[in-house]
C-alpha positions in Angstrom: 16.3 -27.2 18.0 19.1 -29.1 16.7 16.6 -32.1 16.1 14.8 -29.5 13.5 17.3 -27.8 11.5 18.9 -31.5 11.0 15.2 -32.0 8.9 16.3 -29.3 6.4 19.3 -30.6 4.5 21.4 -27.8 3.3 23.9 -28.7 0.7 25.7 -25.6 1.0 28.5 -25.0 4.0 26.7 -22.5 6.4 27.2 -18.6 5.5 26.4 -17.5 9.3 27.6 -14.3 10.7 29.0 -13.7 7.1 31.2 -10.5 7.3 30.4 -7.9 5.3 33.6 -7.5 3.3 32.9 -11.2 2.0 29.8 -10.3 0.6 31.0 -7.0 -1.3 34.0 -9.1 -2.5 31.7 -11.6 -4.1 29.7 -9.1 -5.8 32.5 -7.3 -6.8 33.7 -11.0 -8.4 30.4 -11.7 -10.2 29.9 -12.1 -13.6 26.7 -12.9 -15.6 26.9 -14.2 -19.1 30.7 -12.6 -19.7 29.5 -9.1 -18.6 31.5 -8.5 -15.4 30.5 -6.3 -11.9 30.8 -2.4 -12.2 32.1 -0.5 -9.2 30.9 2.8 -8.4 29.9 5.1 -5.6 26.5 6.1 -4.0 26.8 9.2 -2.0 23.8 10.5 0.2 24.0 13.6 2.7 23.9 12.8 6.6 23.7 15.6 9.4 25.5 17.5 6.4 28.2 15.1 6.1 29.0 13.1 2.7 28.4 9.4 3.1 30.1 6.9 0.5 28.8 3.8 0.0 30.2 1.0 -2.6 28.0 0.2 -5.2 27.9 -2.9 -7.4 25.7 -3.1 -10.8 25.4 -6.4 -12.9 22.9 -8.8 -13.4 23.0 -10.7 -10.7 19.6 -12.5 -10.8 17.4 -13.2 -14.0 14.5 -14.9 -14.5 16.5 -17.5 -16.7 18.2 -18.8 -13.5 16.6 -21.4 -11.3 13.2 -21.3 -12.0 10.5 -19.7 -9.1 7.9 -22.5 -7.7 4.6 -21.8 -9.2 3.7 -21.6 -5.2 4.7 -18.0 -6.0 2.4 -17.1 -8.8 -0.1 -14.7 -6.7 -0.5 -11.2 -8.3 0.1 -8.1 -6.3 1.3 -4.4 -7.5 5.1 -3.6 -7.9 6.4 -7.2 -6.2 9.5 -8.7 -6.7 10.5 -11.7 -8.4 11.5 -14.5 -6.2 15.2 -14.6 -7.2 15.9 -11.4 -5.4 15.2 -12.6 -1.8 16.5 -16.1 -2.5 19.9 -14.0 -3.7 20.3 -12.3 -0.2 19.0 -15.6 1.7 21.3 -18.0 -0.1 24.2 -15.5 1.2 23.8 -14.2 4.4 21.7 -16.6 5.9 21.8 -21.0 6.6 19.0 -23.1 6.9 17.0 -22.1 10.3 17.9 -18.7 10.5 14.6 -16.2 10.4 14.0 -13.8 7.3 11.2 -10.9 7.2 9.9 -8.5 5.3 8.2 -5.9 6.9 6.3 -5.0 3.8 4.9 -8.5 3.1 2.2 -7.5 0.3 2.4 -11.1 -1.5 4.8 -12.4 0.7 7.4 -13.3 -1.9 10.0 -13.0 0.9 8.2 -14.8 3.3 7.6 -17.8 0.9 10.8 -18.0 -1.1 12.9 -18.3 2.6 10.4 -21.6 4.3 10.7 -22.8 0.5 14.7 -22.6 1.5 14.2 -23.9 5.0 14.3 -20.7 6.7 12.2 -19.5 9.7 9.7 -16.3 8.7 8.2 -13.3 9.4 6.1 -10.7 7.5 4.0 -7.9 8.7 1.6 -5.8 6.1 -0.6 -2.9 7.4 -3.4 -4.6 5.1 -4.6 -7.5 6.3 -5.0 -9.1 3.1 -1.5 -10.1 2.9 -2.4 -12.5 5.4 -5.1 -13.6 2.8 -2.2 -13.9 0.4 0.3 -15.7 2.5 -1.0 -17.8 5.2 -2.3 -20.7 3.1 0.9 -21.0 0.8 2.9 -21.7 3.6 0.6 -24.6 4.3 -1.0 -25.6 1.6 -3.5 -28.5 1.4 -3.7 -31.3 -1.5 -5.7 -30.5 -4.9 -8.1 -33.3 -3.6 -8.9 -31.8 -0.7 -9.8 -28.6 -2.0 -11.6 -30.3 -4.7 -13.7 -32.3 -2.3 -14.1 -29.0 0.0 -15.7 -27.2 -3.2 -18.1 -30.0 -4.0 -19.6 -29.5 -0.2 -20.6 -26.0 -0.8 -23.9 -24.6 -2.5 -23.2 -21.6 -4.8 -26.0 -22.0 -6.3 -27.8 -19.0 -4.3 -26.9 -16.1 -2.1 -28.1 -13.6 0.3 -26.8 -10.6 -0.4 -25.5 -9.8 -4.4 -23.8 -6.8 -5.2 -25.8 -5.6 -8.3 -22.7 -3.2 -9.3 -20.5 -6.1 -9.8 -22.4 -7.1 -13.3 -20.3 -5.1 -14.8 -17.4 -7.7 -14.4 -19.6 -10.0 -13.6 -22.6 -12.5 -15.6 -25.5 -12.8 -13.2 -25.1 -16.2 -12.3 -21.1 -15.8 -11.5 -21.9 -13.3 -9.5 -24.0 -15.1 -7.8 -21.4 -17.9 -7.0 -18.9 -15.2 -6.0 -21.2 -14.0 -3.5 -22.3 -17.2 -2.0 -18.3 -18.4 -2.0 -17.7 -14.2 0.1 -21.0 -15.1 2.2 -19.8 -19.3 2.9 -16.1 -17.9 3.6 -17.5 -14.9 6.3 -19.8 -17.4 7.7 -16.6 -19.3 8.9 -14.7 -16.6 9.9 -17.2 -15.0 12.0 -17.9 -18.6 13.7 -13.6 -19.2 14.1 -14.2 -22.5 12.2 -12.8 -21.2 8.8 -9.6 -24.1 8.4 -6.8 -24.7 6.0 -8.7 -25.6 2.7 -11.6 -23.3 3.5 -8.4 -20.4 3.6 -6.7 -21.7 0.6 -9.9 -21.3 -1.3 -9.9 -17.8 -0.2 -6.9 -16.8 -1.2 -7.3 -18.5 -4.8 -11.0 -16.8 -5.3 -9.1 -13.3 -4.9 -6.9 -13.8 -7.3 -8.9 -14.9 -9.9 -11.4 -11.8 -9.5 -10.9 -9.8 -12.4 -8.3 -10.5 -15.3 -7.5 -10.8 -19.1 -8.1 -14.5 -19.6 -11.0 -17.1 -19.0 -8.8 -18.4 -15.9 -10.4 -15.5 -13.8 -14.1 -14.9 -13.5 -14.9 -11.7 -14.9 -15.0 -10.4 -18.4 -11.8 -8.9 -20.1 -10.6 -6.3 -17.5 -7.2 -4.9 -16.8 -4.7 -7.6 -15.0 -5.3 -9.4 -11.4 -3.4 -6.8 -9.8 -5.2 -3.7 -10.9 -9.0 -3.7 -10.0 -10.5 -1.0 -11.8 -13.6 1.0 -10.9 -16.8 0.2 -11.9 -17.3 3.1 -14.3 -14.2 2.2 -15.5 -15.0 -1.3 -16.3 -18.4 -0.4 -17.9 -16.5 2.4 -20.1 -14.4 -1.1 -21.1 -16.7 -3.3 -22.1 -18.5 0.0 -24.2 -15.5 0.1 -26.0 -14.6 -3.4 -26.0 -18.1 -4.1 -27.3 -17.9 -7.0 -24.5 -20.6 -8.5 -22.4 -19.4 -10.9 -18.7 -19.4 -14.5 -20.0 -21.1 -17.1 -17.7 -17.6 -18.6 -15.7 -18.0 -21.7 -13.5 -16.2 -20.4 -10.2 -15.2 -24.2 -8.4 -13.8 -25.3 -11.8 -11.3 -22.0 -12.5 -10.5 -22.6 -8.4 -9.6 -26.0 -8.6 -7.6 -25.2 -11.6 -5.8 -22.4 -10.7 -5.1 -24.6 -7.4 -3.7 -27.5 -9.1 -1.3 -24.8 -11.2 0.2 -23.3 -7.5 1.0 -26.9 -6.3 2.8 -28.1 -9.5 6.1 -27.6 -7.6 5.0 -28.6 -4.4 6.8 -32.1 -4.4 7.8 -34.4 -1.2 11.2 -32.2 -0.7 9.0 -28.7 -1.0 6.0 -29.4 1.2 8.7 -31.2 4.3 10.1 -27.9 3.8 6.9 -26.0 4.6 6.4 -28.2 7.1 9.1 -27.5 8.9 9.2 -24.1 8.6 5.4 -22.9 8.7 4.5 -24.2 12.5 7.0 -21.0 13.6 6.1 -18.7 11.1 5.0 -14.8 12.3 2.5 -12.9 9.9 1.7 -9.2 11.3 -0.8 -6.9 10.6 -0.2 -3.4 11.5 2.7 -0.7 11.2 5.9 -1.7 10.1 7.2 0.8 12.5 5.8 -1.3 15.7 6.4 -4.4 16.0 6.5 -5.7 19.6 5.6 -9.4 18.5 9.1 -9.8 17.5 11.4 -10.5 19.5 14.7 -8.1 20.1 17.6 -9.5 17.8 14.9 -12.7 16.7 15.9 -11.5 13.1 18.6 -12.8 11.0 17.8 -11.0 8.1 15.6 -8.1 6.3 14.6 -8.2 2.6 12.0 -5.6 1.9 10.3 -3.4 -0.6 8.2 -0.5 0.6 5.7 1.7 -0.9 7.6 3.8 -3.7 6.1 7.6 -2.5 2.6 7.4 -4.3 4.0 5.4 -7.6 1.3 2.9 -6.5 -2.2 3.1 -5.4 -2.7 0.0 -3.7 -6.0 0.4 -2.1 -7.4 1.6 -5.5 -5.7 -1.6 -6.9 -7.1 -3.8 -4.0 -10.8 -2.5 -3.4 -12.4 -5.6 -5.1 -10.2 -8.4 -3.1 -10.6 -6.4 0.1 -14.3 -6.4 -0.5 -14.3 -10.2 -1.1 -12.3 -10.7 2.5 -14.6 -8.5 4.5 -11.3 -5.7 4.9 -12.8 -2.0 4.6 -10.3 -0.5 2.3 -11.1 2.7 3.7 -9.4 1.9 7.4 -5.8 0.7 6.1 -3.1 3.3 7.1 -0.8 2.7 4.1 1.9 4.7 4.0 1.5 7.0 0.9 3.5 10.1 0.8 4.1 12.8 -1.9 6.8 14.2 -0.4 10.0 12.7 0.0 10.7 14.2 3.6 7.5 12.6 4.6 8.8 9.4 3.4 12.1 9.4 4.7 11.1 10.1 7.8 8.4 7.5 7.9 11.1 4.9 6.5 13.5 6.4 9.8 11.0 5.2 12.0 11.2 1.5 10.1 14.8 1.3 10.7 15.0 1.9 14.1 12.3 -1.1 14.8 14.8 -3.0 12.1 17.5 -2.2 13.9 15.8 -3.5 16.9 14.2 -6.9 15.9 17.9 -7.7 13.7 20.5 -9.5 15.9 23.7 -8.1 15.7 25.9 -8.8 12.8 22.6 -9.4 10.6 21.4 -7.8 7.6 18.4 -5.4 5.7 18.2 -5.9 2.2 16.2 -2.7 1.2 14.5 -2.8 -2.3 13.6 0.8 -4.1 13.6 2.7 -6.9 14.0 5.4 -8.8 10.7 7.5 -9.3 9.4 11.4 -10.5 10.8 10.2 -14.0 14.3 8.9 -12.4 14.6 12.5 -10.8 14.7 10.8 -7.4 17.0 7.9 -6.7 15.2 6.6 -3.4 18.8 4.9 -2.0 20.1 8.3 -1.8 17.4 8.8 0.9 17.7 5.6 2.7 21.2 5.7 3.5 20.9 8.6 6.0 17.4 7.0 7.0 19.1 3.9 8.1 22.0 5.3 9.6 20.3 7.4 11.5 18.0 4.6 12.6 20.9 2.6 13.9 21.9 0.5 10.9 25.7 0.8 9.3 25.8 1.2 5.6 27.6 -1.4 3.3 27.0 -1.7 -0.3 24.0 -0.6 -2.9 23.5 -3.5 -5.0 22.1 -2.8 -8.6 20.3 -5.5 -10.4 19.8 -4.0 -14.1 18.1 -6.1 -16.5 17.1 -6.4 -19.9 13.3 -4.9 -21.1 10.1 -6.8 -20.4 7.4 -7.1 -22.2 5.5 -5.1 -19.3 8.2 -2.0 -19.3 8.0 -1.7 -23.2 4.3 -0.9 -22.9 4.7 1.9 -20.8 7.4 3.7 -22.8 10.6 3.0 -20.3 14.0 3.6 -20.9 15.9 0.7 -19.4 18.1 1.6 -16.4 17.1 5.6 -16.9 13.3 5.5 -14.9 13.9 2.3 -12.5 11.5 -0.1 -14.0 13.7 -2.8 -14.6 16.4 -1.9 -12.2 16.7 -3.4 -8.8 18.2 -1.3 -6.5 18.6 -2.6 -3.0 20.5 -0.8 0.1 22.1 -3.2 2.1 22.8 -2.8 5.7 24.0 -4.2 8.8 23.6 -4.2 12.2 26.6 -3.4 14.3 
């Protein structure tokens, strides 16, 4: 073990075991751009006792700092940027030290800590996280992929899904659905392999979007499939008919993009880190695959209520991997009772799988128009699951372009506020 970590070379003294008073002090001590930290108080209601938690707003992280690797540049609904995770694993953790997120989706987490030499884990109830994450931690060369392509005939399928034209021209289609019918043919035979995996994951993302770098016609961003009524209601309007899109040559593209950054340093880092990594599929809540205190630390987003639809957004990819949409358990709740207590039942397999002394970074939001400040329920959810409270940390940033469009008031309905609870286990 001590052979392995000495491969990752960490320029920065180990933060092990940091104590939580260090941590709050530091925040406390930020400052961004001259703007310094405010202080305040979060309170949230426990057994019918007030709990009082320190709360630190600034900007801590901004996509101006150190710029994400491209390895990142997957879409998926209401993710993270890769600054967030790399803030909490930069603090509380050192090089060797296992991070998870048990609400993978992407896998921001999950990549951004092997990126930073860090053991991983990540479980998802949809198994098409593991679509989305799996390959990026190993990632094969632009000329083997590009080879790979050239061996397979797309020229012809068995099976095409005659709805599709409405995204789709008739001879991209057809591609699509011999790539779907090639990629199921391995799976089903176990002899599916790293390139064959990559080229998975890349043909999912590039299933519907805005731009000629995706295969259908003008539809609504990567990470929101629409319907198929929908889409023909589009291109009505639009007055739009699906262009003819070579599918190997947007691929190969799109692959050479996601390893731009993935230079000598990066991929030794993978290396290293990706032989060990864990990726679930299932509850969040059960987890006996990992071990009891195996976890270092937590940094996590969960489903916001029913703020995102994420089988309705995902209904196309899941199609393209086989995954009946239909039979994925995500947890989506109207009420907030139901969520807190499903998020109680996450915390006390947290509070399990953390080793003592380690943290949960717990990423939410404020939703029902800024009505419902989510924190305020996860304090008492944690606590009760076993997990002390120690700081809410707000990250409140400037409008994007995205947030403008839908009419949001910066810092009053959530959207560009990061608002994490962090936690510790005694």
């Amino acid at each position: 073990m001590q052979e392995q970590l000495g491969l990752f070379d960490d320029t920065k003294p180990p933060r092990h075991h940091v104590e939580a008073a260090s941590f709050a002090d530091e925040l406390a001590g930020f400052v961004f751009e001259g703007q310094t930290t405010e202080r305040s108080e979060t309170s949230a209601e426990l057994n019918g006792r007030q709990t009082r938690v320190p709360t630190f707003t600034n900007e801590f992280w901004t996509s101006r700092q150190r710029a994400a690797s491209r390895l990142h540049e997957i879409s998926y609904r209401a993710c993270f940027k890769p600054q967030l995770p790399r803030f909490f694993i930069e603090r509380l953790t050192k090089v060797g030290d296992r991070v998870y997120d048990p609400f993978m989706g992407r896998g921001t987490t999950v990549i951004e800590a092997a990126l930073n030499g860090r053991l991983t884990a990540g479980c998802d109830i949809n198994p098409l996280s593991q679509v989305l994450v799996g390959p990026r931690l190993a990632p094969p060369t632009a000329v083997a992929v590009q080879k790979r392509l050239e061996q397979v005939n797309l020229s012809r399928c068995e099976d095409r899904r005659e709805d599709l034209l409405a995204f789709y021209h008739p001879e991209t289609l057809t591609q699509i659905c011999a790539l779907r019918e090639h990629l199921m043919r391995g799976e089903a035979a176990g002899t599916l392999d790293g390139v064959d995996r990559w080229i998975r994951m890349v043909a999912v993302n590039r299933l519907t979007g805005h731009s000629p770098g995706f295969f259908s016609v003008y539809s609504l961003p990567p990470n929101q499939a629409v319907s198929v009524d929908k889409q023909l209601k589009f291109n009505a309007e639009r007055n739009q008919v699906p262009p003819l899109r070579d599918v190997k040559h947007i691929i190969a593209r799109k692959t050479r993009s996601l390893l731009r950054d993935c230079d000598e340093s990066a991929c030794k880092m993978l290396a290293r880190s990706s032989p060990e990594a864990i990726l679930l599929v299932g509850a969040a809540s059960h987890t006996p695959q990992l071990a009891t205190g195996s976890v270092d630390l937590v940094v996590t987003s969960p489903p916001f209520l029913d703020v995102v639809d994420y089988a309705g957004d995902n209904w196309l990819r899941c199609w393209f991997c086989g995954i009946d949409v239909e039979k994925v358990e995500i947890t989506i709740t109207k009420r907030v009772d139901d969520w807190r207590t499903a998020m109680a039942r996450v915390f006390e397999e947290l509070a399990r799988v953390v080793r003592p002394g380690g943290h949960v970074a717990f990423e939410v939001g404020e939703v029902r128009g800024g009505t419902v400040k989510l924190e305020e329920v996860v304090i008492p959810a944690a606590q009760a699951g076993g997990l002390s409270p120690e700081l809410v940390l707000i990250n409140s940033q400037v409008f994007t372009k995205t947030a403008a469009c839908w009419g949001v008031t910066n810092n009053k309905k959530g959207t560009n506020t990061n608002r994490i609870v962090v936690r510790r286990r005694p």
